[in-house]
C-alpha positions in Angstrom: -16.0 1.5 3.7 -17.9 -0.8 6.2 -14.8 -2.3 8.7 -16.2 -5.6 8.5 -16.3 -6.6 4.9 -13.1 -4.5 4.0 -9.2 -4.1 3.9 -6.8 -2.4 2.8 -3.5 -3.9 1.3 -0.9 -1.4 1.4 1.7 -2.7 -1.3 5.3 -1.7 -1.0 8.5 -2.2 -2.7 10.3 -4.1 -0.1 13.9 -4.3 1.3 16.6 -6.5 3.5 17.0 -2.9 5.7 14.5 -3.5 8.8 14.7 0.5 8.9 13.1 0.8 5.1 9.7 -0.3 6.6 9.3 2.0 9.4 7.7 4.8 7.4 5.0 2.1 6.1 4.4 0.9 9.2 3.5 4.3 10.6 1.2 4.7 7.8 -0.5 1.3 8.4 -0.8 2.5 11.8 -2.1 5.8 11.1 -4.8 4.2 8.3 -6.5 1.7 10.7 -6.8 4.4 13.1 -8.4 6.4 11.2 -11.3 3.6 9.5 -12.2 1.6 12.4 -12.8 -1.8 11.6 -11.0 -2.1 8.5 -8.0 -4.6 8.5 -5.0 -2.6 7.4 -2.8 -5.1 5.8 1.0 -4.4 4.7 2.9 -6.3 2.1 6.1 -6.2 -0.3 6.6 -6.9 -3.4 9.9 -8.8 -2.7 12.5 -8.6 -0.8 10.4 -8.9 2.7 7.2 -10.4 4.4 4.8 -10.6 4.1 4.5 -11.2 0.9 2.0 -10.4 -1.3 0.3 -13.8 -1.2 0.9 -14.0 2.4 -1.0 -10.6 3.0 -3.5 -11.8 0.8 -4.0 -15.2 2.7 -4.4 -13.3 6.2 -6.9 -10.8 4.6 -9.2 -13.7 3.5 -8.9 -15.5 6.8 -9.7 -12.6 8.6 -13.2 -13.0 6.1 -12.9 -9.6 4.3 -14.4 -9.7 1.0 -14.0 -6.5 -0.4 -10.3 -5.3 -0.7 -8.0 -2.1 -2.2 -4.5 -2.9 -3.1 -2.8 0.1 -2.8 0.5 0.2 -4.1 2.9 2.6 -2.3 4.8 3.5 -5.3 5.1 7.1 -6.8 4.5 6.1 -10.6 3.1 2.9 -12.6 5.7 1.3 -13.6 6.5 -2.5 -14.8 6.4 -3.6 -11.2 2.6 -2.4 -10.9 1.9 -3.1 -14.9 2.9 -6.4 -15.0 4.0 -8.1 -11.5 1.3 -6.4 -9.3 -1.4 -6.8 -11.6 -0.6 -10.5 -12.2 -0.6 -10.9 -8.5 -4.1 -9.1 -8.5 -5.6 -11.6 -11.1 -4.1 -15.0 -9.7 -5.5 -13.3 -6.0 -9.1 -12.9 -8.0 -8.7 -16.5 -9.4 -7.8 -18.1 -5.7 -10.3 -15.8 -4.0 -13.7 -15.7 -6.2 -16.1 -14.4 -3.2 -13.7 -11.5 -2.7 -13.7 -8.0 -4.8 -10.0 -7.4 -4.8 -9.1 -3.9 -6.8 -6.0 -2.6 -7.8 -5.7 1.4 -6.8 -3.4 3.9 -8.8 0.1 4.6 -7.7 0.2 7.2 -5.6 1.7 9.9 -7.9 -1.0 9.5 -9.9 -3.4 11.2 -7.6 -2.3 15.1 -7.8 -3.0 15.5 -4.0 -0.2 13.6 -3.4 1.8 15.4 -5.7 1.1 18.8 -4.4 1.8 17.6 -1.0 5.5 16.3 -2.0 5.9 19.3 -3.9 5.0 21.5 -0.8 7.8 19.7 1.3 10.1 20.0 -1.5 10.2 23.5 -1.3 9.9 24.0 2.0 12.7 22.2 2.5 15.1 23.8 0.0 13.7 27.7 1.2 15.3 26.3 4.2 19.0 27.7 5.4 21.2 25.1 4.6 22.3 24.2 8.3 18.2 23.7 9.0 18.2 20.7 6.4 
């Protein structure tokens, strides 16, 4: 990734609960430690801002031209078929000079799978007043 052309959109559900966005936040934090120079964007799907058009606005204005949505959700569901991916396209449509892709859900990569599996038992080999 070269930190001036890129960014990262990191695409979340979204909730009223200030608390909810936390763990996302720590993440977005963690990521643009980790690739200097590449703007670490976060947006929801609903329910909180930014929004994904917002997010998208800020990552063009900040004159990144190569992007990766990637949706924070375990599995590709309707959200990510359908209102995610039409986001994507009218994003692609607004922004022609900008290479905007659509990453897998994150249970799709079996990394990530392994790792929650891990903590899952882990946690449940646990004593029950450990928990």
């Amino acid at each position: 990734m070269n930190g001036r052309r890129d960014a990262l959109l990191l695409l979340a559900h979204g909730s009223r609960d200030p608390q909810w966005r936390k763990p996302f936040e720590r993440l977005r934090r963690r990521l643009a430690a980790r690739l200097d120079g590449v703007l670490v964007q976060l947006a929801f799907l609903e329910l909180a801002a930014p929004g994904f058009d917002e997010a998208m606005a800020r990552v063009a204005a900040r004159g990144r031209t190569r992007v990766r949505v990637v949706p924070l959700f375990l599995a590709r569901g309707r959200h990510l078929r359908r209102d995610v991916a039409a986001r994507v396209a009218r994003s692609r449509r607004r922004y022609p000079g900008m290479e905007i892709r659509q990453l897998p859900a994150l249970g799709e990569a079996p990394g990530v799978l392994e790792a929650i599996a891990a903590w899952i038992a882990r946690q449940a080999a646990r004593p029950p007043r450990e928990r």
